[in-house]
KETI-866261 format. One record per residue: y, x, z of N, C-alpha, C in turn. Coordinates in pm, 1 decimal. Atoms other than C-alpha are relative to their C-alpha. Layout:
N
Y|X|Z|Y|X|Z|Y|X|Z .
...
// end
This chain:
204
-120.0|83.0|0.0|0.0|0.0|0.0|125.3|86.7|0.0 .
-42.7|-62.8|3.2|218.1|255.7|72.1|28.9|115.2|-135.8 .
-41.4|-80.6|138.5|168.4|492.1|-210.9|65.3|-122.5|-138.9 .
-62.0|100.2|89.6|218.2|178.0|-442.0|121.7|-79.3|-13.2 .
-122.5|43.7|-26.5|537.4|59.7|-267.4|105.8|95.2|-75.9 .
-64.5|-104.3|54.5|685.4|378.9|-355.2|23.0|14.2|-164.9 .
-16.3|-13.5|141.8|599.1|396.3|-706.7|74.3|-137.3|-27.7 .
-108.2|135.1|16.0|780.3|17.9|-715.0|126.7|30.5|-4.4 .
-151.7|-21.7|-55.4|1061.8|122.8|-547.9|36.3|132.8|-115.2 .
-56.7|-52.3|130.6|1125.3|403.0|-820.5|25.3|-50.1|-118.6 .
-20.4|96.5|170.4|1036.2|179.0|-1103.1|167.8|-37.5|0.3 .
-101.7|54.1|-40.9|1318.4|7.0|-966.7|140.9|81.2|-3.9 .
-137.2|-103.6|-13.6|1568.7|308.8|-968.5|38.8|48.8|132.7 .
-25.7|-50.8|-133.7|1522.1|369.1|-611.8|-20.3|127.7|98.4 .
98.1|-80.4|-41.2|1432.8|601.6|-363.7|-149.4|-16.8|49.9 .
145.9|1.2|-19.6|1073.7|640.9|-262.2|-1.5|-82.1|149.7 .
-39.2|15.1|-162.9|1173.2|596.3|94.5|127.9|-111.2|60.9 .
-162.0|115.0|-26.0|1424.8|290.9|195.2|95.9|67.9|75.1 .
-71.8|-45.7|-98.5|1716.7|362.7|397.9|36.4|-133.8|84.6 .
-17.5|113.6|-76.7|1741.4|1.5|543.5|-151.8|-80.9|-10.4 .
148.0|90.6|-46.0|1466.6|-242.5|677.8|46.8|-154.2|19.3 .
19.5|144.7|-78.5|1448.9|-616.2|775.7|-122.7|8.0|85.0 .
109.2|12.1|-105.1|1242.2|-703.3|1074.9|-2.5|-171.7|-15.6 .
22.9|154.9|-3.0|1100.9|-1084.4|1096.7|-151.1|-47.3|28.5 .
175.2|36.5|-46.5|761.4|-1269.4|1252.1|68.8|-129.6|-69.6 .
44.0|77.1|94.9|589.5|-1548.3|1105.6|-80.8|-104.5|81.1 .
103.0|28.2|-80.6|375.1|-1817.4|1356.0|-81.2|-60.4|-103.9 .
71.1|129.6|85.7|101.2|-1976.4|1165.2|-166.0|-1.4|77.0 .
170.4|39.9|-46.4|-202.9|-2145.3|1245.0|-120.7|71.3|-0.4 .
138.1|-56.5|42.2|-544.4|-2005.2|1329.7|-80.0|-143.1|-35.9 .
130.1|119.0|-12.8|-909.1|-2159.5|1297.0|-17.3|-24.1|102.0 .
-32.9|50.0|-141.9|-973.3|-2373.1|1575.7|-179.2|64.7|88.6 .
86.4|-72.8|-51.1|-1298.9|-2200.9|1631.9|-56.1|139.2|-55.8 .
43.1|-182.4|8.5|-1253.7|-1805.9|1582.8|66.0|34.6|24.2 .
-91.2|-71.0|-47.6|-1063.3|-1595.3|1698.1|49.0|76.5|128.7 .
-26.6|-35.2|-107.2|-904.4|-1366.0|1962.9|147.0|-13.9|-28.2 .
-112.6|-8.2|4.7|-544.9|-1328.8|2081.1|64.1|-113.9|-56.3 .
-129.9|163.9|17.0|-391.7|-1700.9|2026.4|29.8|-28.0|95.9 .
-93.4|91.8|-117.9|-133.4|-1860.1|2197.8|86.0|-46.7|-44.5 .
-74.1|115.9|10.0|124.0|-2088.1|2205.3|161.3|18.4|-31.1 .
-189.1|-42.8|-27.8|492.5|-2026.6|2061.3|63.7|-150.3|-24.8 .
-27.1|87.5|-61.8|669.0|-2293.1|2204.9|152.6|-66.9|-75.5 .
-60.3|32.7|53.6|994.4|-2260.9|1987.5|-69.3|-112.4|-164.9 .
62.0|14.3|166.0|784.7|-2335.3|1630.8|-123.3|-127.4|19.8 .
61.2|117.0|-30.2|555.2|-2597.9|1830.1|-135.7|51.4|-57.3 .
98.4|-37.5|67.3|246.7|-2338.2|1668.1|-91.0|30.5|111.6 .
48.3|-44.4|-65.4|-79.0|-2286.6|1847.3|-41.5|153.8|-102.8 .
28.7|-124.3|75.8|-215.5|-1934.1|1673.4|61.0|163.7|41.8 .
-54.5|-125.1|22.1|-70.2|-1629.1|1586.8|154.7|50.8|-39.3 .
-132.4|-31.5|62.0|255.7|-1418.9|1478.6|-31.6|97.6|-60.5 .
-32.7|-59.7|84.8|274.8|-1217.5|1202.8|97.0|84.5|-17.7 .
-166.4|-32.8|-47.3|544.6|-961.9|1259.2|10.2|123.2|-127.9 .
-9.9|-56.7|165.1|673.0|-782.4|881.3|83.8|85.9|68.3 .
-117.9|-32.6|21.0|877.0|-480.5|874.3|49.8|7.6|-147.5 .
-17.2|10.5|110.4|997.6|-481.6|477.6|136.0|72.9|-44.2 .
-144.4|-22.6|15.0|1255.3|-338.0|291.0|76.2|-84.0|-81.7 .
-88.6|85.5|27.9|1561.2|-479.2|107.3|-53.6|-30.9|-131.4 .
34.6|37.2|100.2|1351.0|-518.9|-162.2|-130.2|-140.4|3.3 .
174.6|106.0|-70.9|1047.7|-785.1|37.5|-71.7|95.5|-5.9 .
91.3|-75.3|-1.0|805.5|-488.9|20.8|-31.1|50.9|137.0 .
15.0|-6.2|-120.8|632.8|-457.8|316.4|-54.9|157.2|63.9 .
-33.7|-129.9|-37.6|693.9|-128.7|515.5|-162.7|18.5|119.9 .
74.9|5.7|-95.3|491.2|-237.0|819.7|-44.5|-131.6|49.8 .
62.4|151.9|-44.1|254.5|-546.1|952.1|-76.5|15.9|141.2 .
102.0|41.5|-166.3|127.3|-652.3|1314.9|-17.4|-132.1|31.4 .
98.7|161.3|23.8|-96.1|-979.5|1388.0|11.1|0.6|150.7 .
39.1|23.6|-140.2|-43.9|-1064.4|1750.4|31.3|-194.3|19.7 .
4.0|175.9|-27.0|-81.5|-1387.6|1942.7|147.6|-21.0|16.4 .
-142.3|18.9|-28.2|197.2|-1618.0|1957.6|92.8|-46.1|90.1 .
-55.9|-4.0|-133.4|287.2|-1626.2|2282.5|122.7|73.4|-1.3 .
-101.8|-96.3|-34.5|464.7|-1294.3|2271.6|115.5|8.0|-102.3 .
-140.1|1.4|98.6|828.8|-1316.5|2189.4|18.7|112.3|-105.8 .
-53.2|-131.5|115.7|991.8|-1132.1|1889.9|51.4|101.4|90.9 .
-51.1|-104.6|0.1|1140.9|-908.7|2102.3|-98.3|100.1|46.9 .
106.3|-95.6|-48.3|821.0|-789.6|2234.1|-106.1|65.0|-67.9 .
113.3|-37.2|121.6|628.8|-807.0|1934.3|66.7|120.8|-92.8 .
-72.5|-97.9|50.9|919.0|-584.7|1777.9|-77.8|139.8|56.5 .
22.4|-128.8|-78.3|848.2|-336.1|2052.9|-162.3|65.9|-83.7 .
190.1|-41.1|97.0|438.4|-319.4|1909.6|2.5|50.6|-121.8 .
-1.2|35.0|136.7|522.3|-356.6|1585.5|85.0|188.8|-53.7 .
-65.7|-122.8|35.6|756.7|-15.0|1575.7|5.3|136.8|98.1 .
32.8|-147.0|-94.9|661.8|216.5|1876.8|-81.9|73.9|-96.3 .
98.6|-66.1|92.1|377.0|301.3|1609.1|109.8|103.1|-138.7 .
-83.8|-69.0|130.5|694.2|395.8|1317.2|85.4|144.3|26.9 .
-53.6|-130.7|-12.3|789.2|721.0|1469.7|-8.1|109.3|-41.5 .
18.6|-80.1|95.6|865.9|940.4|1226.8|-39.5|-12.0|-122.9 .
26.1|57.5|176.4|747.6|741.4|916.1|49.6|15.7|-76.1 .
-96.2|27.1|94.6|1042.9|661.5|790.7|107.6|81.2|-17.4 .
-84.2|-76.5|-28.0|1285.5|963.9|770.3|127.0|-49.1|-60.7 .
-202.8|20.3|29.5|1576.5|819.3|554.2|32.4|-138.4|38.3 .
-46.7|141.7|-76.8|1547.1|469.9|750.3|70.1|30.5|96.3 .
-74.7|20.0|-132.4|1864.1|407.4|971.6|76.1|-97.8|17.4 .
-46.9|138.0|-50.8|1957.7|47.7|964.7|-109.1|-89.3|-32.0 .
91.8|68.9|-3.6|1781.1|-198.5|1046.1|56.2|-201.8|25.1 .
-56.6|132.7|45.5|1875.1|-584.5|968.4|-115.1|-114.2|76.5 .
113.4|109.2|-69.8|1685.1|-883.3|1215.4|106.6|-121.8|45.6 .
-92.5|101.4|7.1|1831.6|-1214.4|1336.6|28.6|-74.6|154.6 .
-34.0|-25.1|-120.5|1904.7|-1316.3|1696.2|-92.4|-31.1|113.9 .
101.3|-46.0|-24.1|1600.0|-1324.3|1791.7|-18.2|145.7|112.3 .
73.2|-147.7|-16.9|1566.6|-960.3|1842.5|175.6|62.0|86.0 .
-97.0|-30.1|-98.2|1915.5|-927.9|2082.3|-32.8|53.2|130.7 .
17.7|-63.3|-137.5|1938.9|-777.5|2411.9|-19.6|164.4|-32.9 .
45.0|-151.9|13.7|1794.1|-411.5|2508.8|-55.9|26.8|-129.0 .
82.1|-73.6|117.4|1601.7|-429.8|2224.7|71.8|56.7|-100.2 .
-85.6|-81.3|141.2|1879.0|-252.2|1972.7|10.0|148.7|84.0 .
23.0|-142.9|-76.0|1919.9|26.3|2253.2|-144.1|60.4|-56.3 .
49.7|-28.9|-32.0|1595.8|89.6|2268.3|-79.5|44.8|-129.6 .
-3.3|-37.8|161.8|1539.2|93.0|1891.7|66.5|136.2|-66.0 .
-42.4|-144.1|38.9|1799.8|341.4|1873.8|-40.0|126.4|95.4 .
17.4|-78.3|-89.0|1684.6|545.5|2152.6|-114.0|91.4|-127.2 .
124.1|-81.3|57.6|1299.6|554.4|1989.6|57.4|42.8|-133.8 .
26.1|-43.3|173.2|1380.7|602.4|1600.7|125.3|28.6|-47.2 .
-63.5|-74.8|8.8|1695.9|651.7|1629.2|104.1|-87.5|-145.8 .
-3.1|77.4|115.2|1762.9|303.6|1346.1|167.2|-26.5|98.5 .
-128.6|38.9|-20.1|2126.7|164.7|1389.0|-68.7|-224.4|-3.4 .
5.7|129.1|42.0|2047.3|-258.0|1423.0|97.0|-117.4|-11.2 .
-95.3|50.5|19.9|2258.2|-503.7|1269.2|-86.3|-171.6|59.0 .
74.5|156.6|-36.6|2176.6|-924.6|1423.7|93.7|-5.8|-91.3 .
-78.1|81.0|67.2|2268.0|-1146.1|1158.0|44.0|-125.1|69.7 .
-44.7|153.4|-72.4|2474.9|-1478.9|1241.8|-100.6|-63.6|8.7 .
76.3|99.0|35.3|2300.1|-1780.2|1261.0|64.7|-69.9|-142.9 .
-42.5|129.5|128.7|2292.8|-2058.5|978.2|121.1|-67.2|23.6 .
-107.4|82.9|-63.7|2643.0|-2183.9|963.9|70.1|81.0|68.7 .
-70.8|-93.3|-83.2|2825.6|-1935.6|1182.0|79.7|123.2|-39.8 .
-82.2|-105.6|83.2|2918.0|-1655.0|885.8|116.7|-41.8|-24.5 .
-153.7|17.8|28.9|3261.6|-1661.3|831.4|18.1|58.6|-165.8 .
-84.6|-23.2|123.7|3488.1|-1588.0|507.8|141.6|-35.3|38.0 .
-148.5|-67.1|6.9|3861.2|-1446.3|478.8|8.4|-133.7|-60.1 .
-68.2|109.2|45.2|4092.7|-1745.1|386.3|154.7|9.2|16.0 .
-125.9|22.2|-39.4|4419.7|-1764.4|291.1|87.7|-91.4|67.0 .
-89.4|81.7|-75.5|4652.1|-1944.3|522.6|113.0|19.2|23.8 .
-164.5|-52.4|-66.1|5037.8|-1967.0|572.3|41.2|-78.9|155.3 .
-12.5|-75.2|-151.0|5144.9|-1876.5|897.8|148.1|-11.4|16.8 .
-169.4|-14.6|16.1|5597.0|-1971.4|975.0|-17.2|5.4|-177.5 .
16.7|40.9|116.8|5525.6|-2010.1|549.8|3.9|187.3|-50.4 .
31.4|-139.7|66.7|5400.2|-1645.3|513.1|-140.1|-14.0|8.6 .
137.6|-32.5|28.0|5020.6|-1595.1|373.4|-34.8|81.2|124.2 .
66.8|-86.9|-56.1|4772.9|-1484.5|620.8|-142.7|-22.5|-32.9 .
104.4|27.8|-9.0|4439.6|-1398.9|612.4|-89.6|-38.0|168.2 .
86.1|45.8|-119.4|4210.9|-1583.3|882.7|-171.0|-22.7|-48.9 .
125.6|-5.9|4.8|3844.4|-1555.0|920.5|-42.6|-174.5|56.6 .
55.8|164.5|-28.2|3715.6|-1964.3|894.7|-152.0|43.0|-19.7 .
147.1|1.2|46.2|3356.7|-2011.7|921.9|-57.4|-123.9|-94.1 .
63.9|109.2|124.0|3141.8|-2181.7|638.7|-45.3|-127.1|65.9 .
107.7|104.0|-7.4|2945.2|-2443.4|797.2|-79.3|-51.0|-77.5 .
95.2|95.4|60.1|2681.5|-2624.0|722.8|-145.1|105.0|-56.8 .
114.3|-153.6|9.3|2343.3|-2413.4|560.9|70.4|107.9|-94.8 .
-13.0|-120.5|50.7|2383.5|-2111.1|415.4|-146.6|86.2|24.6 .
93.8|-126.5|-25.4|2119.5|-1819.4|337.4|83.7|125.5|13.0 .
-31.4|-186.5|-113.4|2149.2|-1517.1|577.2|-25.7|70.3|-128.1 .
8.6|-102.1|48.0|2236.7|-1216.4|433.7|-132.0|72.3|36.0 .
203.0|-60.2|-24.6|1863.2|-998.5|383.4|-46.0|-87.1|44.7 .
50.2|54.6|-56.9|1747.1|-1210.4|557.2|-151.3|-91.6|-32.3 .
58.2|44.4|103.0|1622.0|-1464.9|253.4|-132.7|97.4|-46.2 .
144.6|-78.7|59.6|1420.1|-1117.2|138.4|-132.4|-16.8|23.4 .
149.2|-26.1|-67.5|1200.9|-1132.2|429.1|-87.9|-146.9|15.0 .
45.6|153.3|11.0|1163.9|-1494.4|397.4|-59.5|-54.7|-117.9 .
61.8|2.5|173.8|1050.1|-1467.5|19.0|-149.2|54.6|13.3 .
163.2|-52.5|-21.7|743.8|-1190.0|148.5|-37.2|-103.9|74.4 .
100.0|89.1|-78.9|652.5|-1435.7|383.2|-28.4|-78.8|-95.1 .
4.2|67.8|113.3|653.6|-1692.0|70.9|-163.4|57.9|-85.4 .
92.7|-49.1|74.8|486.9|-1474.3|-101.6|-192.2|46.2|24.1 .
119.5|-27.5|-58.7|214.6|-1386.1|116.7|-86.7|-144.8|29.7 .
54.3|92.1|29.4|96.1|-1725.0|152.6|-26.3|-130.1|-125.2 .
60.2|45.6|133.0|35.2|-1790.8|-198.3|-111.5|-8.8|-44.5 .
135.2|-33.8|-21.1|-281.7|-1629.7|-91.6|-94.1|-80.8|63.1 .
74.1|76.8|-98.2|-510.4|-1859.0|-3.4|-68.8|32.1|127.6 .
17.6|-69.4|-142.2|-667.4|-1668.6|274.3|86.2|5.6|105.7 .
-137.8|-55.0|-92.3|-309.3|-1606.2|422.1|73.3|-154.8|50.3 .
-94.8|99.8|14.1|-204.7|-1966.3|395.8|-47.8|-94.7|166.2 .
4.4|-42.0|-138.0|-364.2|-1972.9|775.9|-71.1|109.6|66.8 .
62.9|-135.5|-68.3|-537.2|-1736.4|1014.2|-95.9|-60.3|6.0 .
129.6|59.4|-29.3|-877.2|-1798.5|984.2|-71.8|168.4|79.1 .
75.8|-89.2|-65.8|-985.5|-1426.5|1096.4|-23.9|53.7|155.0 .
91.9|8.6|-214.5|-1184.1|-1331.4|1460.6|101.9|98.9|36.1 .
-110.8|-178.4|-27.7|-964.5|-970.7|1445.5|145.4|-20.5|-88.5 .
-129.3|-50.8|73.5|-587.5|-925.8|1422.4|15.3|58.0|-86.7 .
28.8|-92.7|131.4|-678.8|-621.2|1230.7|-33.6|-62.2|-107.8 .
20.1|91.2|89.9|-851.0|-851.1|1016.7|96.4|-52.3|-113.5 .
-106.2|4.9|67.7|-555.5|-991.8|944.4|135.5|54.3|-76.7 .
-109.7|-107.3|72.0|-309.2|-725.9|875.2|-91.1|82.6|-92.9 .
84.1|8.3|151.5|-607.2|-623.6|660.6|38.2|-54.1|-152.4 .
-49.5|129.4|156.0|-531.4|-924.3|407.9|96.6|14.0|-32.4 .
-126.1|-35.7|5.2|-206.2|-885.5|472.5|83.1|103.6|-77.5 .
-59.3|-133.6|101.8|-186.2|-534.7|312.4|-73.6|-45.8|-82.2 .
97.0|22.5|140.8|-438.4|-676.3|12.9|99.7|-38.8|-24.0 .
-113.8|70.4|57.8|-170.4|-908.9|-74.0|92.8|71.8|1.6 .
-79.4|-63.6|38.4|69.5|-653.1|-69.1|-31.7|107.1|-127.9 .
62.6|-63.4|81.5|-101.8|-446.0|-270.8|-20.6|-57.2|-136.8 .
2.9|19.4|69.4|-201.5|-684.8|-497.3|157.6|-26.4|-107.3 .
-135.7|20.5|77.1|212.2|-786.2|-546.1|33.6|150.1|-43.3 .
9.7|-57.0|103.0|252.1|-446.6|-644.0|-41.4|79.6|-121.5 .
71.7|10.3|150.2|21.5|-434.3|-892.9|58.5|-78.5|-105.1 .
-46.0|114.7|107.5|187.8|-702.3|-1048.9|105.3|39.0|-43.9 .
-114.6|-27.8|32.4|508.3|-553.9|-1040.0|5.2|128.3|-89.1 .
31.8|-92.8|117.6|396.0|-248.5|-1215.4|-45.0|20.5|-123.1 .
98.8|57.5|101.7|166.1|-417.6|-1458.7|151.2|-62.1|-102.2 .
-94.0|73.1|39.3|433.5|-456.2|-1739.6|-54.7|-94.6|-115.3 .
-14.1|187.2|87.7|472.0|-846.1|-1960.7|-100.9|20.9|-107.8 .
87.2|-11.1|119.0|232.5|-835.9|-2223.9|21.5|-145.5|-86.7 .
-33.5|138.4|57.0|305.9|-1107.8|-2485.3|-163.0|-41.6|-56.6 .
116.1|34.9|50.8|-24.4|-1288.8|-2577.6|41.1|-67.3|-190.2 .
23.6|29.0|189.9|-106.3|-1324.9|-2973.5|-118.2|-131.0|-10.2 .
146.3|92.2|107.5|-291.3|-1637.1|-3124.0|22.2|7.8|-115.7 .
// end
């Protein structure tokens, strides 16, 4: 998965190596008879699992961890990237959503040393607007309301998309986490195959 991300990310005109990330979990259903490590995340109303992606700004997935879904994002973060030390040498921002607030940006920059940006919520981004002010133009920061797609944000919300296109992926049916971040990298693997595999026009 890795060597194949890379060759993507050049196709692409990039470097081999990202310099920014998105972080984002996923709860979805297990089978109701297999499995270890389920539990209950209480925001999403899911019994099962979480799925926790790191990806870059392209959806290509950097890093994957399958834990139950009990444990909050900010803890599953912690699992999910104590393991990335030293992986990523030209990664130093890192893009997640508010979720992942508190110590956990310290402690991010402590281990790896990433810079993390929280995005707003839905509705809460602002935009510059002109306004007169005694009848002189100013600019004031109004916020949009209503939905909007988060900046990066959408990316990591597309791999998740994408990953359950897979029928296997489209719940947790496996006994082992591993298991699952198993599949998890197949389906990555297989997207970039696809992306390398160039258009072929068919002849009748």
């Amino acid at each position: 998965m890795t060597a194949l991300r890379k060759h993507v990310r050049v196709q692409m005109g990039r470097e081999e190596e990202p310099s920014a990330a998105i972080i984002e979990s996923q709860s979805m259903k297990t089978s109701p008879v297999r499995g270890v490590e389920r539990g209950y995340d209480a925001g999403k109303k899911i019994v099962g699992r979480k799925r926790h992606l790191l990806v870059d700004t392209q959806g290509l997935i950097l890093a994957v961890l399958v834990h139950a879904a009990t444990i909050s994002d900010r803890d599953g973060a912690r699992l999910l990237l104590r393991e990335l030390v030293g992986r990523f040498p030209r990664l130093i921002h890192l893009f997640a959503d508010h979720g992942y607030t508190g110590p956990l940006k310290e402690w991010i920059k402590d281990l790896l040393g990433w810079d993390t940006e929280i995005l707003p919520k839905e509705g809460q981004e602002s935009h510059q607007k002109r306004v007169l002010v005694d009848s002189k133009p100013v600019l004031q920061l109004v916020s949009k309301g209503g939905f909007h797609v988060q900046r990066h944000r959408w990316k990591v919300e597309r791999t998740f998309g994408w990953l359950i296109r897979s029928r296997r992926l489209a719940r947790d049916y496996e006994g082992l986490p591993a298991s699952s971040e198993a599949l998890i990298q197949i389906a990555a693997i297989r997207l970039c195959f696809t992306r390398l595999t160039p258009f072929r026009s068919v002849v009748t």
